[in-house]
N, C-alpha and C positions, 0 to 999 in steps of 0.2 A: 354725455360728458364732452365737454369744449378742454382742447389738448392744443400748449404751441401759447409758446409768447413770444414776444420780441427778444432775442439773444441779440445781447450786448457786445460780444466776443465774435470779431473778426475771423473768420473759416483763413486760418494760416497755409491753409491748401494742404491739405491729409497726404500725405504719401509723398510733397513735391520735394524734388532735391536739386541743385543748382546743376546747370549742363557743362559736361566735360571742357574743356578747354586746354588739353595737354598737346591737340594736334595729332590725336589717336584716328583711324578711320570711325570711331564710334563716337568720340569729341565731335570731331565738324557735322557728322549728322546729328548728332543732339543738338549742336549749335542751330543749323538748318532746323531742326524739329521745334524749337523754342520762342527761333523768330518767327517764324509762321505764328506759334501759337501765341504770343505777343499781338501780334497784329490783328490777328482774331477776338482778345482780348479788348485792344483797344476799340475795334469798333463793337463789341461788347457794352462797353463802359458809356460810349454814345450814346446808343439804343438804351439803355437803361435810362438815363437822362431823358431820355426824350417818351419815354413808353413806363418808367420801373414806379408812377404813381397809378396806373391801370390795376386793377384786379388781376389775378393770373386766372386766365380761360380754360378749364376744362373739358377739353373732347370729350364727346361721349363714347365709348369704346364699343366695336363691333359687338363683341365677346365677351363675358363677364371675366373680371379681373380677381382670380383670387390667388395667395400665398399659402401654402400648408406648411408648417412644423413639427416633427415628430423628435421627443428626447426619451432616453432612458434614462431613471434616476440612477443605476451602476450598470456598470458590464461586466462585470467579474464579479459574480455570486455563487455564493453556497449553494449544491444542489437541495431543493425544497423550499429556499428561502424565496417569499416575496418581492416582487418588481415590480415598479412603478412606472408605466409606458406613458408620458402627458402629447397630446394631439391639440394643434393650435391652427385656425383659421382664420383667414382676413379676408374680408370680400367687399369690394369696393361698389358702393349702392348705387346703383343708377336708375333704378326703378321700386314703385315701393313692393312688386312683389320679391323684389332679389331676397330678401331675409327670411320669407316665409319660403320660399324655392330652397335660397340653403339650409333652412332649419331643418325641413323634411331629410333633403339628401345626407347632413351630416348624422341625423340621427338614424337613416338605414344604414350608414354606411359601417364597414366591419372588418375586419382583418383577413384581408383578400387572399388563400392559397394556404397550403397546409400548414400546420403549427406541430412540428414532430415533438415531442418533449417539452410543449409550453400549454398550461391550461389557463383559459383566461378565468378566473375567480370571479372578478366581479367587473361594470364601466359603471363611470359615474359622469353623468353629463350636467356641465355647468350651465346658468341660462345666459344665452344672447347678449354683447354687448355692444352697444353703440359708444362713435366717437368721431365729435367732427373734429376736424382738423382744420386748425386756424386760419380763415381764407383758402379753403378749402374741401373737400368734399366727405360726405361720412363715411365711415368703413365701420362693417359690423365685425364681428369676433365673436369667436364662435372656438369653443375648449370642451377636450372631455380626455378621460385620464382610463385607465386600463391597472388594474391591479392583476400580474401575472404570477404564477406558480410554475417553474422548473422541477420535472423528474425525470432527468436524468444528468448527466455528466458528461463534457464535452462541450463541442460548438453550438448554439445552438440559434439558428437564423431565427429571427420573428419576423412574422407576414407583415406587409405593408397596409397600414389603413387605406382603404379606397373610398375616393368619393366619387361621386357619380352625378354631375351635376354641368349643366350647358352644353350638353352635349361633347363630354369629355370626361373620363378619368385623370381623377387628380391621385395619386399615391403616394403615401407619407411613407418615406425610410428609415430607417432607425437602425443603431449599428448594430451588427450581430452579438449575443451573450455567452459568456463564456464560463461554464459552470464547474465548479472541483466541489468533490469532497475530501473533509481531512481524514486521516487515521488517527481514532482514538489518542495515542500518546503525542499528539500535536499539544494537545491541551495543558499538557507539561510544563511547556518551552517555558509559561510567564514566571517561574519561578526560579528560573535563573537568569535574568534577563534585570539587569537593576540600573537606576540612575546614577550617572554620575555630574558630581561638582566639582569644578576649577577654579580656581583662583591663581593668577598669573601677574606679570609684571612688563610695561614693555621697555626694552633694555635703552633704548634712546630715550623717552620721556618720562620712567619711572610712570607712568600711568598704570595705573592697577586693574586688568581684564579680569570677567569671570567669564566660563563658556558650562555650557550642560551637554551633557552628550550621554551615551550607552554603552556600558560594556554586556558582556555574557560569559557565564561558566563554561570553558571548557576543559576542565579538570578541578577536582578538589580545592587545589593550590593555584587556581590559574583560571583571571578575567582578560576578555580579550577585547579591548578598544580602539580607539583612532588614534594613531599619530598624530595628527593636522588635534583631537578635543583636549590632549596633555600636554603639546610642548611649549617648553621652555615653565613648565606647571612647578609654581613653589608651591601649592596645596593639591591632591588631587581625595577624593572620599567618593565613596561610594555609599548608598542607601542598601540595607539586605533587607529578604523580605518580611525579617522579624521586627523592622522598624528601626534596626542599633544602624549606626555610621560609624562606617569605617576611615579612617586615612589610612592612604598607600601612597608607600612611598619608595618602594624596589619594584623593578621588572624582570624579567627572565629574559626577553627580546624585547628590541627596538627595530623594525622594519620601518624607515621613512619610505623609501621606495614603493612600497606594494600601502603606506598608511597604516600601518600595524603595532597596536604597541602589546604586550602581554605581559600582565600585572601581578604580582604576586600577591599572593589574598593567604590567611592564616585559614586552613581547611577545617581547623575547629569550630573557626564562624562559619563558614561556608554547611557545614554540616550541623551545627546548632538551628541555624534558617532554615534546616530540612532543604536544601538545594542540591540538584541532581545535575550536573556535566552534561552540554547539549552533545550530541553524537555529529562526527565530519560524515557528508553523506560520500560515498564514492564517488569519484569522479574519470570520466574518459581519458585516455591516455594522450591524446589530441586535445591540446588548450585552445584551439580555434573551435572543435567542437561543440555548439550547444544546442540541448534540446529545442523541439518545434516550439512553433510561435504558441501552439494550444498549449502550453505549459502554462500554470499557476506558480507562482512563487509568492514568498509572502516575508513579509518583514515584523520583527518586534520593536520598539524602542521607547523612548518616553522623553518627546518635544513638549517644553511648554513645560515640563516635571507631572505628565500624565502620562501613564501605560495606554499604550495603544499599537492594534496591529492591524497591517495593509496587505491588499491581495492586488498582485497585477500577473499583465501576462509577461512573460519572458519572451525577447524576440529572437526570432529566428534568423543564425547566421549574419547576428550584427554584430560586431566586434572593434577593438580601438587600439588592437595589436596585434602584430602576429606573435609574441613571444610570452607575453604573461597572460595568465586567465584571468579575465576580466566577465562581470557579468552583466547586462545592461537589460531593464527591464520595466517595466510600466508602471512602476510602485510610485504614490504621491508620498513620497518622505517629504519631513520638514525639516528643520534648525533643530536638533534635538534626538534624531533618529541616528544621526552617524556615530557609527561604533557597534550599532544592532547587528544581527546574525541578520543574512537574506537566506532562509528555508524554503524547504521543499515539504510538501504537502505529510508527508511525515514525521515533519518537525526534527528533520538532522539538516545541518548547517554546511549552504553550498558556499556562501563566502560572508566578507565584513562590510555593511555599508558604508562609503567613503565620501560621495558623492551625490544629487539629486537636486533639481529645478526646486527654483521655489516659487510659487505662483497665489501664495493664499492671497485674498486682499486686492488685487489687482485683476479689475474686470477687464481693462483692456487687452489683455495678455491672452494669447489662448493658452487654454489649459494644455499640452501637451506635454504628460508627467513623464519622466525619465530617473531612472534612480541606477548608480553605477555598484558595482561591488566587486574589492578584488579579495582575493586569497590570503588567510589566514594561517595555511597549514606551513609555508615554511618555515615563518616565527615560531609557531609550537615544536615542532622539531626543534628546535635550538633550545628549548626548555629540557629535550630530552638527552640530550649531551653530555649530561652530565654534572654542568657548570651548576654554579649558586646563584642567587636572586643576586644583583647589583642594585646600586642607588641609582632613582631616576636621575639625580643631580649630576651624577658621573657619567651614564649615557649622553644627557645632554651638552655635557661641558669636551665629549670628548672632538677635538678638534676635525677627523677625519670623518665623524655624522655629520657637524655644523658645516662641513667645507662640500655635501650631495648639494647637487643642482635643487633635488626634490624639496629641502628642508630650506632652502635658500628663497625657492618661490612661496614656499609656507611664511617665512618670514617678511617676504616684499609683501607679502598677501594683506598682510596683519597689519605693518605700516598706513596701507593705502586704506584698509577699511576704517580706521580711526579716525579716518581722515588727510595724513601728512603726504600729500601731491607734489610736495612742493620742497626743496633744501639737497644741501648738499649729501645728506644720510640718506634717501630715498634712491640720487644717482649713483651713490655708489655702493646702496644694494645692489642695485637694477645692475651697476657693472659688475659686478661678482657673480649674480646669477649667470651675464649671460655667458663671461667666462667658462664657469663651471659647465653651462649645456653644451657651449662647442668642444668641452673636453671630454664632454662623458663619455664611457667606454663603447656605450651601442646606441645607435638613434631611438631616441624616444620620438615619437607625434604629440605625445602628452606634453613634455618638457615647451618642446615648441609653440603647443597652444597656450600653457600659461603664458611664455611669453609673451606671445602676440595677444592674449588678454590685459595684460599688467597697462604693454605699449598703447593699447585702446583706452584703458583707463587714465592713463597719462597724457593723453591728447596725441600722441606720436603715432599719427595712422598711418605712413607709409612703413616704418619699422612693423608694427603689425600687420600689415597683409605681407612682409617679409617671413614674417615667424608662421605667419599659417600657410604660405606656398611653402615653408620647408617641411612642416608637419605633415602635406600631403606632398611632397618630395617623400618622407619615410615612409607614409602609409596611406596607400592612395583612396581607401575608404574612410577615411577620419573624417565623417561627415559633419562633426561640430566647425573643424575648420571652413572646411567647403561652406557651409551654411552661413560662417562671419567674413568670407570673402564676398557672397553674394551679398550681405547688407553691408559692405564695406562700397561697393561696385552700385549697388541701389542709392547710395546715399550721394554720389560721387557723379552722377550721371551715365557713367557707364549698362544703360538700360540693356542692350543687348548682350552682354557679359553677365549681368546681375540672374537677364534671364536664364540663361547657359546652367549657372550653376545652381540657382534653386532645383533648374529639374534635373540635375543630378541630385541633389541631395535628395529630392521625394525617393527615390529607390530606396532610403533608409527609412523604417518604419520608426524612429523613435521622432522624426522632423519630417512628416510625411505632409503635414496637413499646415503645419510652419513653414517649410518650403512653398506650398501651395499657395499660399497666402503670398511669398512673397512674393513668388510669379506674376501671381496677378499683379501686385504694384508694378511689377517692372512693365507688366503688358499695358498697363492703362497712362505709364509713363511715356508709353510709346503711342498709344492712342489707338491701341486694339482692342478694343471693347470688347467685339463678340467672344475672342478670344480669352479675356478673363473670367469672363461671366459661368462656366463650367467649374474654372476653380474656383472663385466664391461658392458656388451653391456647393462643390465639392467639400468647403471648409462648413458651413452652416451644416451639413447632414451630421458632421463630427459633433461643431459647436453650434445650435441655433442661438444661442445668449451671445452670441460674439457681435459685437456693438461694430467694432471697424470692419470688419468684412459685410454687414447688413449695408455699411453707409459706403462701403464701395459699390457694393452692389447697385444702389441705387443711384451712384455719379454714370454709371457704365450704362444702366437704363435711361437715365434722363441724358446722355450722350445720344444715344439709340436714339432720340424722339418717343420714347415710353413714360409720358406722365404717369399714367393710372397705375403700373406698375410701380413709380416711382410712390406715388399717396400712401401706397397699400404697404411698402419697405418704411415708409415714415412712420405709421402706425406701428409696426414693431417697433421700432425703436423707441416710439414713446411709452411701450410697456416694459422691455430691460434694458433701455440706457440713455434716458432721457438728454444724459448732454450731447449723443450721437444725433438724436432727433433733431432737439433745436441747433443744432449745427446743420443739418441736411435743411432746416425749413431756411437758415439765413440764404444757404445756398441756393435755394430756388425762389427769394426774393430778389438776388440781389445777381444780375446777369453775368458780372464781371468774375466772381467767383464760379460759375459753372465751367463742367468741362467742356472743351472743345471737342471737333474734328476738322481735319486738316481738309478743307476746300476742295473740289475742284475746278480749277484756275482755268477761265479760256482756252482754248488751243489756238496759238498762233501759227500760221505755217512756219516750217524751220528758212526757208528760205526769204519771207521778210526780213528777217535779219544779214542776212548774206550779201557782200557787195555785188552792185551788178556787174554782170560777166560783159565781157564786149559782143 
């Protein structure tokens, strides 16, 4: 198979960002760092001219050149349930025994070191495939896949494939699996657990929103959903699971604060559907407190208007405040899930989903899922008060909710996602909100980062990295800040700042491997190669389908003087991201798009320069 056409599409320079110029110590050496690399460039641009109609020459390599990748199809399984370990090979041909030498070694090869609690069921080996690469050299490929079996519960490491080939061990890693079983009455939960449908209005253009979201049964008389899926809701229904729709139209609590609404439901439907009240599970008397990172947590909800439930891990001792309990956890919710219960292995109800990445659809992105949940239980208490259901209309309309900071950035939110950037309604949202946050009674980090998101979506990025150095002014772990100051600092030329705070951010496991990535830009922005190249490979062990960290990998090699490495990283990418590939191939036709390294320049004595002395 011949792979590699001519790309049309100019290589805009992946990762580049224009250099500082504010007169920072970090400004003038990006300045110094840029012109150099200018000049290198230009005589780049030359040599292309005069050589870029030649063939490109390939060394023959000491040592054979080959790539392993190893994926798990999940990390979070049911114990007993089936796993899918896929093992992938590239080995760059330089000789014709090379395929028949790695055929052998990959098929002895085996899962090198003990397997405590994982039984390999069955491999399945693909055959051999070849692929030359256009003006360029073949690379074989070489796949076999592992159907695994867990019995027991817990961590559970899987051995590394070894191969054994050139006189070296190659070993493919793959992340560790992390096994729960449920109890019995988990199996419950989907039956209180139902869709709901909105129908809204937006107050400046009359334009008519629907949204879908999730509530859940936590009492007879009482569903509990999101703030941010009902307001300013002229229709809200819900589906039961006898098929009837309901409209609701009173609440018992409105919490914008914590995103909480709690719905009044007629308990003689709720108990016609045969639906049973999820149970709160207990919680520590420490709201900073949360279980280890081996915790399973799991979500219900129905994105899309499909039931469907997720299993992630909960991280350990990450948090987004020190005063509300917040829960943060590895669940891939969608558009549709918020308002779902986030459960515990039990199936009792540790909080309300509010928040969570959305990443379907976008291969560029790494996957690094994050789903937030806060607390439910002080709205329900306020159901037990005593009080009677109120109109959702009268919650909403009442001036003292509409005048929280939190319901004000729900509303700028709304504006902006419709579209409207732009008029005098949007800035004097934006001025009320910020009013409202410099009045709030206690510093939020939260408050501050919408801000400083709003100000990013609005183009006003020195206001946003104002609102997220205050965010981490309140709260010096608020890692999502920290994370958009450093792409703020990446984008801005500030490379050594950028770099500063990605690895702070990696300490936080929900942006460990997003951090990492960004590191490496900021280090290849600097012309550290070697130094990135740990955290690429460190982001492919997570993601191997991640297309931009493959094609940095391979700018930091072909930096190096590593063609053959560089062939072998083309070859993946012309198997999961084709437009990474023929971007990496213009780049190694075309000299002037290649990276650089910064020279070294003659050494002149210091004293030619020096007047003479008498």
């Amino acid at each position: 198979m011949k792979v590699g056409g001519g790309a049309r599409r100019r290589d805009a320079g992946h990762g580049s960002g224009p250099a500082a110029s504010n007169g920072s110590p970090h400004g003038r050496a990006g300045q110094v760092l840029m012109r150099t690399v200018c000049l290198q460039r230009i005589v780049g641009m030359g040599w292309s001219l005069l050589m870029g109609w030649l063939p490109m020459a390939v060394a023959q390599p000491a040592t054979p050149v080959a790539h392993f990748f190893g994926s798990l199809e999940r990390t979070v399984v049911a114990s007993g349930a089936p796993v899918v370990m896929e093992v992938e090979g590239y080995l760059l041909v330089t000789s014709p025994d090379d395929v028949a030498a790695m055929t052998a070694a990959f098929e002895q090869a085996t899962l090198d070191g003990p397997a405590d609690g994982i039984t390999v069921v069955r491999r399945e080996d693909r055959p051999v495939r070849r692929m030359t690469l256009a003006d360029g050299p073949e690379v074989a490929v070489f796949s076999t896949r592992f159907i695994l079996r867990t019995e027991r519960t817990g961590r559970l490491d899987v051995p590394p494939f070894a191969v054994r080939f050139g006189g070296r061990v190659y070993r493919v890693m793959v992340p560790a699996l992390q096994v729960y079983e449920l109890d019995p009455g988990f199996f419950s939960v989907r039956q209180a657990v139902v869709p709901v449908q909105v129908q809204a209005r937006d107050a400046t253009t009359g334009r008519r929103l629907h949204r879908i979201g999730t509530a859940f049964l936590a009492a007879p008389d009482a569903l509990v959903t999101g703030y941010h899926v009902v307001m300013d809701a002229e229709r809200v229904e819900v589906t039961l699971p006898d098929g009837r729709t309901q409209r609701l139209d009173r609440a018992w609590a409105v919490d914008p604060i914590r995103d909480v609404v709690v719905l009044y439901v007629n308990p003689k439907l709720t108990r016609a559907a045969n639906m049973q009240p999820l149970s709160m599970a207990p919680l520590p008397p420490d709201p900073a407190r949360t279980p280890s990172e081996e915790e399973v947590v799991f979500t219900y909800g129905w994105p899309g208007g499909f039931q469907r439930s997720t299993a992630g891990l909960q991280y350990d001792g990450v948090g987004l405040t020190e005063v509300e309990r917040l829960w943060v956890s590895a669940n891939p919710v969608r558009p549709g899930d918020s308002g779902g219960p986030l459960l515990d292995r039990r199936g009792e109800v540790l909080g309300i989903v509010t928040a969570g990445t959305v990443l379907s659809g976008h291969r560029d992105v790494l996957r690094e899922e994050v789903c937030i949940a806060s607390d439910p239980r002080p709205a329900l208490r306020q159901r037990l008060l005593g009080s009677r259901p109120r109109l959702l209309e009268d919650f909403f309309a009442d001036p003292a909710l509409r005048a929280l900071p939190h319901v004000l950035a729900l509303q700028l939110s709304n504006a902006l996602f419709i579209g409207r950037r732009a008029g005098s309604d949007v800035r004097a949202r934006l001025a009320r909100f910020e009013e409202a946050v410099a009045r709030w009674q206690a510093p939020d980090p939260g408050l501050h980062f919408m801000e400083g998101a709003i100000h990013q979506l609005l183009g006003t990025a020195d206001e946003a990295v104002a609102a997220y150095e205050a965010a981490l002014d309140v709260y010096d772990d608020y890692f999502p800040a920290t994370y958009m100051l450093a792409r703020h600092h990446l984008d801005t030329g500030h490379y050594r700042r950028a770099e500063r705070l990605f690895r702070r951010t990696r300490q936080h496991p929900p942006y460990a491997r997003l951090a990492a990535f960004g590191e490496a830009q900021a280090l290849i922005r600097q012309l550290r190669y070697e130094e990135a190249i740990p955290l690429l490979e460190e982001v492919l062990r997570y993601d191997p389908a991640f297309g931009p960290a493959l094609y940095d990998l391979a700018r930091c090699r072909l930096a190096l003087g590593q063609l053959p490495e560089v062939w072998v990283l083309q070859a993946r990418l012309f198997d999961v991201n084709p437009r990474w590939a023929r971007r990496l191939r213009q780049m190694l036709h075309i000299p002037a798009l290649q990276p650089v390294r910064l020279l070294e320049w003659p050494r002149v004595p210091l004293w030619a320069y020096l007047p003479h002395l008498p």
